[in-house]
N, C-alpha and C positions, 0 to 999 in steps of 0.2 A: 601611573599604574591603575589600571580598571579595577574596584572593588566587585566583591560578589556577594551571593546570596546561596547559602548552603541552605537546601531543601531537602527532607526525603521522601524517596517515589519507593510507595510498596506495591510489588508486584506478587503475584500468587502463582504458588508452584501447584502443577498438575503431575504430580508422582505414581508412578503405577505402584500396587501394596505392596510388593518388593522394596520399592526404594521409599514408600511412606517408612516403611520396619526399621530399614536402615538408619533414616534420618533419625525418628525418633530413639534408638540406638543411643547411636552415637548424640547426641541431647543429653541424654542421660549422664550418658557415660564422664563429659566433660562436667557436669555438674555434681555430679557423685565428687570428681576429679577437683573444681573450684568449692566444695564443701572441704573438702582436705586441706585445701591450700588456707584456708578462712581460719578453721583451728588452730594451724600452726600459727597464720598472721597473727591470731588473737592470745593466743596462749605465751606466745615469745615477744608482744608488741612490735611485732613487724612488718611496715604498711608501705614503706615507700617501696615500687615496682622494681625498683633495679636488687636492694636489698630479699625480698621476700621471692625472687627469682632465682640470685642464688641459694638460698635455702632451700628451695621445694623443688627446683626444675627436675632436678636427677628424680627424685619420688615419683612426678608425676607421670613423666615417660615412661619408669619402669612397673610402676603398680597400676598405672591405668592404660597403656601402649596405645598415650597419643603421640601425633607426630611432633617433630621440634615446632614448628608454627602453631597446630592446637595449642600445645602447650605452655606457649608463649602468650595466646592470648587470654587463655585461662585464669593465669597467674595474673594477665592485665585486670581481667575481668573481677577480680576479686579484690587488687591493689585501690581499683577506679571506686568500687563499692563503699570503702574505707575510705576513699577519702570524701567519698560524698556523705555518710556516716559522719565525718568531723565537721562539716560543713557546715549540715544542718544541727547536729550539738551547739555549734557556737552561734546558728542565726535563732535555735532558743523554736524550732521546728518540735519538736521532743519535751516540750514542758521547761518549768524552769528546775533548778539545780535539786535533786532528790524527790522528783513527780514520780511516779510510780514506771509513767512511759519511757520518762529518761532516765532511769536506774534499771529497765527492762533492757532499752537501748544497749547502754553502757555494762550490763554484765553478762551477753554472753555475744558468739562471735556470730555473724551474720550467716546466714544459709538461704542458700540458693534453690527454687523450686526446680524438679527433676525435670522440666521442660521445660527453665525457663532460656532468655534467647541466648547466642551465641554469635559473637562477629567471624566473619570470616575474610582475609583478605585475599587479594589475586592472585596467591600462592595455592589457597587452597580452593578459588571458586574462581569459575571461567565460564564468558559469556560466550552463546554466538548468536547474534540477535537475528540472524537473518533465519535460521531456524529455528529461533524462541525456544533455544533449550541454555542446558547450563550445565555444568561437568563439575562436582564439588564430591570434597572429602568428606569420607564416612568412616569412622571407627571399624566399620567391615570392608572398605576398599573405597575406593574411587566407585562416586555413582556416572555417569554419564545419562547423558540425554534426557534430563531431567526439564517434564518441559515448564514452560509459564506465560503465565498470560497477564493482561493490562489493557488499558485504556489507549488507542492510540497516541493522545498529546502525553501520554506519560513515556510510553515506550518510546516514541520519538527523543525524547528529553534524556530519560535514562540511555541512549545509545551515544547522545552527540556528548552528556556531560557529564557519566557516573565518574566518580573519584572517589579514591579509598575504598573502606571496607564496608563489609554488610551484613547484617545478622539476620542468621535465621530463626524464625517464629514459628510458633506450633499454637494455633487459637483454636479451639470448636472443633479439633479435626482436621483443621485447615493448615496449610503451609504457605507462608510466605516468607521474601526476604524485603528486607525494610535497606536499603540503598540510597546511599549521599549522592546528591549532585549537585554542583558550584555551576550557576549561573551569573553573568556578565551585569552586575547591574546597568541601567538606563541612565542614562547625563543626568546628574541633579538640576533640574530647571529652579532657578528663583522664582520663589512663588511669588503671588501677586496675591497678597495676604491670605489669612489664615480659617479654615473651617475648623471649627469648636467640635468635638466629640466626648457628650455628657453620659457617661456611661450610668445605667442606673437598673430599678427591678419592674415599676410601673412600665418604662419604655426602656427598652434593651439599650436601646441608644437612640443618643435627641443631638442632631446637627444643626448649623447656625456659623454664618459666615460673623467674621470681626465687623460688621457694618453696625451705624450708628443706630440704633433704635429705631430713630426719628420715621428711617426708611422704610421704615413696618408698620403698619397701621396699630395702634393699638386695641389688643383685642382678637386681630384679625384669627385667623383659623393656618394652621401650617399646614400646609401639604402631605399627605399620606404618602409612607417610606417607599421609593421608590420612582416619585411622581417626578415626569422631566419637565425643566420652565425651557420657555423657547430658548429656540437656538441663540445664544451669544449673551447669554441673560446670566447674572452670576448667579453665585448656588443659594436655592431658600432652604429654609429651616425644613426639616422634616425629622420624626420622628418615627422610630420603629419599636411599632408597641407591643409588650412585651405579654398583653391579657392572652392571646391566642399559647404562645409559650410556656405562660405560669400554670394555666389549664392542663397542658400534656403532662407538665413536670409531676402538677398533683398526682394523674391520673397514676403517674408512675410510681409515686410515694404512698398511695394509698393502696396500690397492690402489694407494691415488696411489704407494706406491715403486713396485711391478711396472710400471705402467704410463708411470713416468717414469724408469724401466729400459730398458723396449722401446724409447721415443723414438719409434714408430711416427708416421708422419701419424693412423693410426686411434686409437692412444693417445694423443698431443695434444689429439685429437677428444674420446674418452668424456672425458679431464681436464676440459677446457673445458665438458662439459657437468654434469659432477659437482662443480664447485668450490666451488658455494652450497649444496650437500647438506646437508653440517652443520653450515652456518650455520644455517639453518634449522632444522636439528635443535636445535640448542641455543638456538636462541631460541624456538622451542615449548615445547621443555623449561622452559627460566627461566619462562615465563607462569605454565606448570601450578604449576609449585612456589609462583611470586609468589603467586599468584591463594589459592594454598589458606591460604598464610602471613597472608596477609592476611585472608581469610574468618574463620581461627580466631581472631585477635587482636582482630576488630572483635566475634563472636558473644561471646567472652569481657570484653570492655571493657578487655583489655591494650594498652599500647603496643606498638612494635615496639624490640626494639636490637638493632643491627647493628655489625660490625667495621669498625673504618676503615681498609681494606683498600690504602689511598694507596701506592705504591711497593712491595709484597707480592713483587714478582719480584725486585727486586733485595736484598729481605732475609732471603728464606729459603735455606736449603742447601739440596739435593735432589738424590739422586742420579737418570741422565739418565733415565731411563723416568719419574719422578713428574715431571722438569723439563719432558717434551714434555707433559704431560696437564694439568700448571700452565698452561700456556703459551697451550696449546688452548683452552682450555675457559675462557667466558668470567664469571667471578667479578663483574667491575663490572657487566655487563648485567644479571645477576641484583639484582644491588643495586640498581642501579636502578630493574629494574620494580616488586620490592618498596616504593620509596619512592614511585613515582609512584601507584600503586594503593592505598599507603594513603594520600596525600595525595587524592585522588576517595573515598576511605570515610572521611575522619575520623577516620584511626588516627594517632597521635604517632610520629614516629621520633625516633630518635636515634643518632648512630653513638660510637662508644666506641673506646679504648687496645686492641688487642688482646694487648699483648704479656702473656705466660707465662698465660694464658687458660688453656691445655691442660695446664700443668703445677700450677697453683694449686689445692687443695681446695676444692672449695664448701663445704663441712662446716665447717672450720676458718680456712682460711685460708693454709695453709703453702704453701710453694711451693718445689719441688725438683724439679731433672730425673726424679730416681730413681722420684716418682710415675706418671712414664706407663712401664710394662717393656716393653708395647707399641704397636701401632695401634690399636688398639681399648678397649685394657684402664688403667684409672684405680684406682692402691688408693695412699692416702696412706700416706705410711712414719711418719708423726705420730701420727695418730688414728685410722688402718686404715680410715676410709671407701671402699668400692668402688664403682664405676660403670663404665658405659659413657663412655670418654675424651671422646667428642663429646657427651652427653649432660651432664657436668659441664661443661667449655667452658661449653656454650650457659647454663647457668644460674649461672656466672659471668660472660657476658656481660651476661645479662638484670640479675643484681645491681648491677653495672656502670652500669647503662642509668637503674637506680631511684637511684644516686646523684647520677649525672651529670644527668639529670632535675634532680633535689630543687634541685640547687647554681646550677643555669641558672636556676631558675623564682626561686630565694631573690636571683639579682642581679638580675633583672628586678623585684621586688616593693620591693627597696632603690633601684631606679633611679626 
């Protein structure tokens, strides 16, 4: 059986003000509707879906005249809430037992913003792609010919593989529906060893095949992110530096203070319109890097290996200027597009231990603080191997990657 890879394509609705009314309407209305349902959930302890369904359903039909489907996903929508609410209580997301955030958490019932999204399924939203419109339910009737638009290779993708449901968004004015679709992954190819990916703040990310040192000059200079070695040549180290980056990120941190200094209605205003800036920013960013990381590893027949980066905030020291750029800057998104993009090309991951990564010799093996003197700078005090700090990392991860590999495929082959 073919695995897949669940993506979501958003696509943007073009509503005439009629039907913008409607939408946001009915938005409303279900959210007014899953604030009801959250009270009862929370006042009766009532959270699993099947249970807090029979309790509310009759209610919500009849005080808020959604249909049986709205109201069905309503009652999801607030079931789903609660248990992601428990979730993160128990992974300690919330502080620990009597913080102020987890006894906020914990004592009163969750609420829902009056436009926040809404799934809808093929019950109550219908495509027809060839006239890029879509016919969905409104709390004031049935809208039709609601149109929308996208990207070609999205709308291509969203026609051959949407599946399930979709919710719809209300951003800036804006409308869109945010849409699943299960692509085919690519044949696993056996890699032909492993590319290292040293995730970090000086360089966003520093690559580095599992090759022996020896085969690097020491000293030598890496190649700048993006740079291709000739054709048939395995992958070199390169690094994507993170200075250009940190620069924006500032730029963007020292306005939101000014401007949430003034407190102005006008400074409110530009906040509010600058708030997904670098979101965006950074999720551009992660593509570009994913996309190339990937690119190299499939032209070269390398896997990928990755740090398992699980809990990284709560185990590194940092003094406060590296703690807000930790903080910011999003490391798992990164990780993740890299996995999702080589599972669509065929590229093996694998995530790995990261601990003493940066401090361990790829040369030898030794492993001592006194190895890194600084941010940049890697010279073992055992064997005098020198390198660039992030460039050993990453090919101590990649080695990493080629063992941990070997030891998974050898209990699958004993299994």
């Amino acid at each position: 059986m073919c695995a897949i890879v669940k993506l979501v394509v958003q696509v943007r609705l073009l509503p005439t003000p009629e039907q913008a009314a409607a939408l946001e309407a009915t938005l409303r209305t279900v959210n007014r509707a899953a604030n009801e349902v959250s009270r009862v959930a929370f006042a009766r302890k009532i959270h699993a879906g099947r249970d807090l369904r029979r309790v509310t359903y009759g209610q919500v039909r009849a005080a808020f005249g959604l249909g049986s489907q709205p109201a069905q996903h309503t009652i999801k929508k607030v079931a789903d809430a609660y248990t992601a609410l428990r979730a993160n209580l128990r992974n300690g997301t919330y502080g620990p037992a009597n913080s102020p955030r987890r006894l906020k958490a914990e004592s009163q019932p969750i609420s829902f913003r009056p436009l926040a999204a809404q799934p809808f399924d093929d019950r109550c939203l219908s495509w027809d792609h060839d006239a890029r419109t879509i016919s969905i339910w409104t709390s004031s009737g049935r809208a039709k010919n609601v149109a929308f638009t996208g990207s070609a290779a999205q709308l291509a993708q969203l026609r051959k593989h949407r599946r399930g449901e979709s919710d719809l968004l209300s951003r800036d004015g804006m409308w869109f529906l945010l849409a699943t679709i299960e692509i085919p992954e690519a044949p696993l190819r056996e890699p032909d060893g492993f590319l290292g990916v040293d995730l970090g703040i000086a360089n966003i990310a520093t690559t580095c095949p599992a090759t022996t040192p020896s085969t690097t000059p020491i000293g030598a200079a890496t190649p700048a992110a993006g740079t291709e070695p000739a054709t048939g040549a395995g992958p070199s180290p390169a690094r994507y530096s993170g200075a250009k980056l940190n620069a924006v990120r500032h730029r963007h941190r020292e306005l939101r203070r000014r401007l949430q200094a003034k407190a102005t209605k006008s400074a409110k205003r530009l906040l509010k319109k600058r708030r997904r800036k670098e979101a965006r920013f950074a999720a551009d960013t992660n593509h570009v890097i994913a996309k190339r990381i990937v690119t190299e590893a499939q032209r070269t027949g390398h896997g990928i290996a990755l740090e398992d980066l699980q809990g990284i905030r709560d185990r590194v020291r940092l003094r406060k200027p590296q703690r807000v750029t930790l903080h910011s800057w999003s490391f798992h998104q990164l990780g993740g597009f890299i996995t999702y993009k080589a599972r669509r090309a065929g590229v093996a991951v694998i995530h790995v231990d990261p601990a003493y990564t940066s401090r361990q010799c790829s040369a030898c093996g030794h492993t001592d603080r006194r190895n890194r003197p600084s941010q940049s700078t890697f010279s073992c005090t055992s064997c005098g191997f020198a390198e660039h700090a992030d460039v050993n990392a990453a090919r101590n991860i990649a080695t990493r990657g080629v063992a941990d590999w070997a030891v998974s495929h050898a209990a699958d082959d004993a299994a």
